[in-house]
C-alpha positions as CSV (number, residue, x, y, z in Angstrom):
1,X,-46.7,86.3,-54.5
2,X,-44.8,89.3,-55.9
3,X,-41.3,88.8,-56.9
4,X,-40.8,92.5,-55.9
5,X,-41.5,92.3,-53.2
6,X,-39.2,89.1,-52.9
7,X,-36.5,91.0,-54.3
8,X,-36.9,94.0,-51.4
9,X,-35.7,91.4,-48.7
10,X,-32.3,91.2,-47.2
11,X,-29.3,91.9,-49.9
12,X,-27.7,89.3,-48.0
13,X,-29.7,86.4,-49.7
14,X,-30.2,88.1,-53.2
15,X,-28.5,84.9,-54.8
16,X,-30.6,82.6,-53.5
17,X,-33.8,85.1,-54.3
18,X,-32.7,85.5,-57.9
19,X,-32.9,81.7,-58.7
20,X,-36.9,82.8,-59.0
21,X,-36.0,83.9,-62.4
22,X,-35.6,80.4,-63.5
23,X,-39.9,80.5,-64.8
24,X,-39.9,76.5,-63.8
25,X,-38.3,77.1,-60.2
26,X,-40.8,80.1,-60.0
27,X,-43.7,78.0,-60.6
28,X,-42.6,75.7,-58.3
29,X,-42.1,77.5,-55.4
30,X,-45.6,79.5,-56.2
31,X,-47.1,76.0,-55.9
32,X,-45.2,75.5,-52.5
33,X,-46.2,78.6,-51.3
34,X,-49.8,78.6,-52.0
35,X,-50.1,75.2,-50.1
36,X,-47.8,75.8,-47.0
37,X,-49.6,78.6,-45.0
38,X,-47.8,78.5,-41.8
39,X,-47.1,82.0,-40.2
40,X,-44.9,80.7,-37.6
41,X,-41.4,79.9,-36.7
42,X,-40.3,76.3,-38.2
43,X,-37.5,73.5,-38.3
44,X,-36.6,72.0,-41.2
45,X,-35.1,68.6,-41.4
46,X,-32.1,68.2,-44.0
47,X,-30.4,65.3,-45.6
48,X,-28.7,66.4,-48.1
49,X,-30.8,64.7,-50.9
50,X,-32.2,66.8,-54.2
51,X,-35.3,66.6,-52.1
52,X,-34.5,68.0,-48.5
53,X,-32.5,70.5,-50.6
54,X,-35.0,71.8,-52.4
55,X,-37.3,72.0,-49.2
56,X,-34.4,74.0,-47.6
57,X,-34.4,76.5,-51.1
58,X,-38.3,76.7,-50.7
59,X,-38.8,77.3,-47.0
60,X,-35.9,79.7,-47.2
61,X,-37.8,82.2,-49.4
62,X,-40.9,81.7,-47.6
63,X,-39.3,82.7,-44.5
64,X,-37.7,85.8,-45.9
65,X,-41.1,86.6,-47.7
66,X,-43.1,86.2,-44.5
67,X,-40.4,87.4,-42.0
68,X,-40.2,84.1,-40.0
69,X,-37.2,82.7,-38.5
70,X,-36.1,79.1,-40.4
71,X,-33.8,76.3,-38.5
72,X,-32.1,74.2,-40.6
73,X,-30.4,71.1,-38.9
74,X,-28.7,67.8,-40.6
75,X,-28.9,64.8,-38.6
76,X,-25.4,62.8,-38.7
77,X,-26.9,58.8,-37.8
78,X,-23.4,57.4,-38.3
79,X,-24.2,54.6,-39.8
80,X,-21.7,54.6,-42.5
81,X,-17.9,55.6,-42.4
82,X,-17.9,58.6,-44.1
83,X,-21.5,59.8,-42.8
84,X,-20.0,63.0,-40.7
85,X,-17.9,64.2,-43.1
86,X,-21.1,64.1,-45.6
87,X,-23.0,65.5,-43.1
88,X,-19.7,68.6,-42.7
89,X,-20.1,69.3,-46.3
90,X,-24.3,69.7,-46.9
91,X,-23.9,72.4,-44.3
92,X,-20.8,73.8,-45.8
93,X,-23.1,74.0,-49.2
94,X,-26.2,75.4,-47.6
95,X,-24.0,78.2,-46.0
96,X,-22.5,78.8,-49.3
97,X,-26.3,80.0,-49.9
98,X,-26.4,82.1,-46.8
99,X,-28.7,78.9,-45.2
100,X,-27.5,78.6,-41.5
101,X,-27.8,75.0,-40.3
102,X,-26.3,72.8,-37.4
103,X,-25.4,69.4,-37.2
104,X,-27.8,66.5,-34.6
105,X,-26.0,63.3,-33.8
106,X,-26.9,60.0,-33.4
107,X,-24.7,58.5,-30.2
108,X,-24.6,55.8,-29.2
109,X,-25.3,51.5,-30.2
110,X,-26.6,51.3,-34.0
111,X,-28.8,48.1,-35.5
112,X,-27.8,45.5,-37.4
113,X,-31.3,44.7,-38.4
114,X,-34.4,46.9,-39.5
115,X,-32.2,49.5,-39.8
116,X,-34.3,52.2,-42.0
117,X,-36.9,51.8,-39.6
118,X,-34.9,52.6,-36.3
119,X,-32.6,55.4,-38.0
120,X,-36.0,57.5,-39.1
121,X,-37.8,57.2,-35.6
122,X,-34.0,58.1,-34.0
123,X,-34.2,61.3,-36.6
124,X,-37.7,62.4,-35.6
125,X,-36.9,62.2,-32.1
126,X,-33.6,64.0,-32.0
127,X,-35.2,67.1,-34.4
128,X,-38.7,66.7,-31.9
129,X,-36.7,66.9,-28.6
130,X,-34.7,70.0,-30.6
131,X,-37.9,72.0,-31.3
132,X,-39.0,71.6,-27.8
133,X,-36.0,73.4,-26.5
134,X,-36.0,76.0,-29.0
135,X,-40.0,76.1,-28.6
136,X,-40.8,75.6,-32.1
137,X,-44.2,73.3,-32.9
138,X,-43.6,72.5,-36.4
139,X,-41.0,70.3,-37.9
140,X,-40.5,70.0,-42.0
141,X,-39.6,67.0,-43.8
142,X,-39.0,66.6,-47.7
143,X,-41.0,63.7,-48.5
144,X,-42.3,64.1,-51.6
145,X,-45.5,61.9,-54.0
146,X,-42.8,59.2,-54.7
147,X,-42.2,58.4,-51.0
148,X,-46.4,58.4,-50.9
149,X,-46.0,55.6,-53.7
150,X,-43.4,53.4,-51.7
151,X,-44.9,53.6,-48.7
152,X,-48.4,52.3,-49.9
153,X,-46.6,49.6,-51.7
154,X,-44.5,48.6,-48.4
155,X,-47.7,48.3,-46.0
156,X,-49.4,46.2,-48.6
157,X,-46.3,43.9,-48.6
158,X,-46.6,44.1,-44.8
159,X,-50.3,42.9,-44.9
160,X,-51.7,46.5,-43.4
161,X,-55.6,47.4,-43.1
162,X,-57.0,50.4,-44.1
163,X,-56.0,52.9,-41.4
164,X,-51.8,51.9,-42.5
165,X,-52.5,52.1,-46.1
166,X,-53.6,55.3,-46.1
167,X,-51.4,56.5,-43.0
168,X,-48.7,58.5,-44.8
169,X,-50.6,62.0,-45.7
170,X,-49.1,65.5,-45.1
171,X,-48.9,65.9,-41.3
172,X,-48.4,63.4,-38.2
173,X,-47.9,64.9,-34.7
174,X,-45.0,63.3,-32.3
175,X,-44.3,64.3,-29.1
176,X,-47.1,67.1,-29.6
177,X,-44.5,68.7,-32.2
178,X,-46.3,68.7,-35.8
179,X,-44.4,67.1,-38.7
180,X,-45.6,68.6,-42.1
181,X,-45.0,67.4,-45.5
182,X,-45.4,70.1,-47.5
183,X,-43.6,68.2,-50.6
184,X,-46.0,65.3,-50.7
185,X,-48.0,66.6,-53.8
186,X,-44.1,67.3,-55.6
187,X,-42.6,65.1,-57.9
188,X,-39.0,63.9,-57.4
189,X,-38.0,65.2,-60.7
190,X,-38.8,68.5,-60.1
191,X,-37.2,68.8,-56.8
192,X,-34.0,67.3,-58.4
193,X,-34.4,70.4,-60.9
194,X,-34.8,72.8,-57.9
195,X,-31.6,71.3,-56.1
196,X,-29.3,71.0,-59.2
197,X,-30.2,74.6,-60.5
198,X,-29.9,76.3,-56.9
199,X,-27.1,74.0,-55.3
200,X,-25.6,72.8,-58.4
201,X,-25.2,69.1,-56.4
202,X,-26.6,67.6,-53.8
203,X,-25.9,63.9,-51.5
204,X,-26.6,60.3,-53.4
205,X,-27.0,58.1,-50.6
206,X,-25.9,54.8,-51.7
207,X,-28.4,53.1,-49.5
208,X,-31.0,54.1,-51.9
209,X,-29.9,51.7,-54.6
210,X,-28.7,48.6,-51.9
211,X,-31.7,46.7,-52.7
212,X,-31.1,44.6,-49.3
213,X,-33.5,47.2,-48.1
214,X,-36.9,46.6,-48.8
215,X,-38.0,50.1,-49.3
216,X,-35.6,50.0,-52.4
217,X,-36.6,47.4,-53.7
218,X,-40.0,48.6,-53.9
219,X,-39.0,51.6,-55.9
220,X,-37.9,49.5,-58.5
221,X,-40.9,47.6,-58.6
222,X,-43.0,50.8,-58.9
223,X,-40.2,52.2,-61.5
224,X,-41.3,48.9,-63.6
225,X,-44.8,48.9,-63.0
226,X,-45.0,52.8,-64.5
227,X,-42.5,51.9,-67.3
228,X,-45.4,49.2,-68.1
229,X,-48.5,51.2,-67.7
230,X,-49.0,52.3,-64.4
231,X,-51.4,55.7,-64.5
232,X,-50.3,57.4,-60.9
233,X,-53.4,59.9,-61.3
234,X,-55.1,57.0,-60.9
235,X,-53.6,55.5,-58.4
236,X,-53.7,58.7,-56.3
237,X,-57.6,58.5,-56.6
238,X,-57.5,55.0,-55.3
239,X,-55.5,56.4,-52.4
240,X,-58.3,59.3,-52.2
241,X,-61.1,56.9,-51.7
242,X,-59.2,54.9,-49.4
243,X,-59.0,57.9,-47.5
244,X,-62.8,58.7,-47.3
245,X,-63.6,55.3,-46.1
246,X,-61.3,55.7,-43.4
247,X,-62.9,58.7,-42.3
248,X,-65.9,57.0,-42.3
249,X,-64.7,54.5,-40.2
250,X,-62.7,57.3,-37.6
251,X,-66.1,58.7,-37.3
252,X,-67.4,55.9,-36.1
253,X,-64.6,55.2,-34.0
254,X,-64.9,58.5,-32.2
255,X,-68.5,58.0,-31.4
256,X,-67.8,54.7,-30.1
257,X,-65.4,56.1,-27.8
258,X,-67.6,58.7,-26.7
259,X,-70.9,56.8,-25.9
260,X,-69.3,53.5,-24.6
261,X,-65.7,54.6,-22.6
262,X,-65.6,56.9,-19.4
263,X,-62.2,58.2,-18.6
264,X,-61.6,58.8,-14.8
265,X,-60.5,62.5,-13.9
266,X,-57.2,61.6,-13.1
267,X,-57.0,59.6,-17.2
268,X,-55.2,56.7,-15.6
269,X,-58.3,54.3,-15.6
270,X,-61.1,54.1,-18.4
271,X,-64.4,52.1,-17.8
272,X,-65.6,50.1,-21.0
273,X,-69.1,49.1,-21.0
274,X,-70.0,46.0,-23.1
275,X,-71.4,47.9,-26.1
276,X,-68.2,49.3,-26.6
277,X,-67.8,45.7,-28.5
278,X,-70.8,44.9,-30.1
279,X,-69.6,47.3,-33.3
280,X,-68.5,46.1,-36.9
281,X,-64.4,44.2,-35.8
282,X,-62.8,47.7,-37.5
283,X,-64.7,49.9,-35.5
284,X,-63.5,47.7,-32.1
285,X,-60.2,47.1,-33.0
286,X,-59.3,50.8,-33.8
287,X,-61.3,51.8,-30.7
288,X,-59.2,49.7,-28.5
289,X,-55.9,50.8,-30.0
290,X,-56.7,54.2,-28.8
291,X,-58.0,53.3,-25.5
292,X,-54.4,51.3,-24.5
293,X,-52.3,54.0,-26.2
294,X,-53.9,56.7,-24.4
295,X,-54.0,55.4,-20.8
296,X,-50.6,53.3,-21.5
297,X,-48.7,56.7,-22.9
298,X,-47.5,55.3,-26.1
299,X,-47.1,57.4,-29.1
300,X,-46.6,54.1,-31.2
301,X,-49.7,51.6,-31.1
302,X,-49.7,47.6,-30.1
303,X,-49.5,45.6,-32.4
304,X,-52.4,44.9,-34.4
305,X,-52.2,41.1,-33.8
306,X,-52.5,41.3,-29.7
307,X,-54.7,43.6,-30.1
308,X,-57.0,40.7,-32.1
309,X,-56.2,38.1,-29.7
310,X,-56.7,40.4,-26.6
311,X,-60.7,41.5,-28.3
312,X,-61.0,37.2,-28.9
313,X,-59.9,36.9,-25.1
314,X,-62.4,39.5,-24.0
315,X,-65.4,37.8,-25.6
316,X,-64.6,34.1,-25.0
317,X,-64.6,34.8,-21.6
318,X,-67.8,37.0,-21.7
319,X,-69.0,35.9,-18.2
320,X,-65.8,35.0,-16.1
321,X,-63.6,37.7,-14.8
322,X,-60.0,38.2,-15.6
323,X,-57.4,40.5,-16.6
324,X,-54.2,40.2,-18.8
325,X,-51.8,43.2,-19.6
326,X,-51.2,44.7,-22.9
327,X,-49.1,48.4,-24.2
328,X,-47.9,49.4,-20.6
329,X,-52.0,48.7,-19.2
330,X,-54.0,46.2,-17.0
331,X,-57.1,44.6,-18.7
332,X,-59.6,43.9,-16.3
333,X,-62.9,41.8,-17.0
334,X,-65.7,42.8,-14.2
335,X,-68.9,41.5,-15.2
336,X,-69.9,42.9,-18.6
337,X,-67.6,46.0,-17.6
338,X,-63.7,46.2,-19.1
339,X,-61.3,48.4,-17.0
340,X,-58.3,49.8,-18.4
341,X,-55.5,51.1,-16.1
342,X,-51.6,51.8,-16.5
343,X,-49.7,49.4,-15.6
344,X,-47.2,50.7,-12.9
């Protein structure tokens, strides 16, 4: 990357350009760049945090370097009194720095209970259903190697197998709308150094330190267990094996699928022959939780628990036929034959 050729883009965003001088900033957005190859049109998601803010700094010189248009929108959740007027002044600061954004808002009845959990699927939905009406496929989000850290810690606490442990990498599809990561090998304090040196300030949430939540509480436990020793290099290659054994087991899980399932033309009934499960439980369970979200239309899968008991139901009653319904399907028993149709 040639900060000449950086500094031949539009006079209109020299400022923001020049902030490449900084040698740490420079390296850092080299890193970013040499890791997010995307040569397409893109949405960022923006909070207002040192870490969104720096995304929004990074993806903007990528998208003058490589000519690409950037959309930059803040979602307002209302959740807290001030929350719009927050909201009113991130994009009044990324403006400031010639970074045109626009505001998403969250209408309507709010939780009182798992409230983290409900805001962030309401945020990915309003940005998803945005990118499909401005035809974009690829959404950005600032999560960063800390947020890795917390969220293996918070499926541990939430007794998750494999496949959940190891679920939060650098790119989930929803809605067929990517969501990339392209922060998740970035270390907080070197976003906070990007966002402080470019915007000069940037949005504390005061959620972050309510330790009612559990995802903050977690951060402190991790804080504590690093002041006291914890090596995160080698924590990450725990995580990295982790990862190859579940690939193993997705391999298997696709084969499964392929020699013991036949989907009907019309994908709103799949035959299950009895082999499908006689595999190791993993290999079963996972291949099941595929079979009901697909024909059932859920992005989100069953929960793991009914999807247990519905696999015990299936072989205690090996010879009688049945059906029960599970994730928007009918289960039918036939013989040694399971059908699987939507429920209508």
């Amino acid at each position: 990357m040639s900060q000449k050729n950086l500094n031949a883009s539009n006079k209109t965003h020299r400022n923001l350009i020049n902030n490449l001088r900084d040698k740490r900033i420079f390296q850092i957005y080299r890193k970013f760049e040499n890791i997010f190859n995307l040569n397409q049109d893109f949405i960022v998601g923006v909070s207002g945090g040192s870490d969104s803010l720096a995304l929004c700094f990074l993806t903007k010189i990528y998208s003058i370097k490589k000519s690409l248009n950037a959309y930059y929108f803040i979602v307002d959740h209302r959740l807290r009194k001030n929350s719009s007027i927050e909201v009113q002044s991130v994009k009044n600061l990324l403006k400031k720095h010639n970074i045109k954004s626009d505001i998403l808002k969250w209408y309507g009845k709010k939780p009182n209970s798992n409230i983290q959990s409900i805001a962030r699927n309401k945020r990915y939905s309003l940005l998803t259903n945005k990118a499909k009406k401005i035809n974009i496929k690829t959404i950005l989000t600032g999560h960063h190697i800390d947020d890795l850290y917390e969220n293996f810690f918070i499926r541990i606490s939430r007794g998750s197998g494999l496949k959940g442990l190891v679920s939060f990498g650098d790119k989930i599809q929803i809605s067929n709308v990517d969501i990339l990561r392209p922060l998740i090998s970035f270390e907080k304090k070197n976003l906070n150094y990007v966002a402080k040196k470019v915007f000069k300030s940037y949005v504390e949430d005061p959620s972050n330190e309510d330790s009612k939540f559990k995802r903050v509480r977690i951060r402190k436990l991790i804080k504590k267990l690093h002041n006291d020793g914890l090596d995160k290099n080698k924590f990450l290659l725990t995580i990295k094996n982790l990862r190859d054994s579940n690939e193993t087991i997705k391999f298997y899980v696709a084969k499964n699928l392929k020699d013991n399932s036949y989907i009907y033309k019309n994908r709103s009934k799949i035959i299950l022959n009895e082999e499908f499960f006689n595999q190791p439980h993993e290999v079963t369970f996972r291949s099941l939780t595929e079979i009901i979200k697909f024909v059932g239309n859920k992005y989100y899968s069953v929960r793991g628990k009914k999807v247990d008991n519905t696999i015990d139901k299936l072989k205690e009653h090996s010879r009688v036929p049945f059906k029960l319904t599970l994730g928007n399907c009918i289960i039918h028993k036939v013989n040694q034959s399971i059908i699987v149709v939507k429920e209508h």
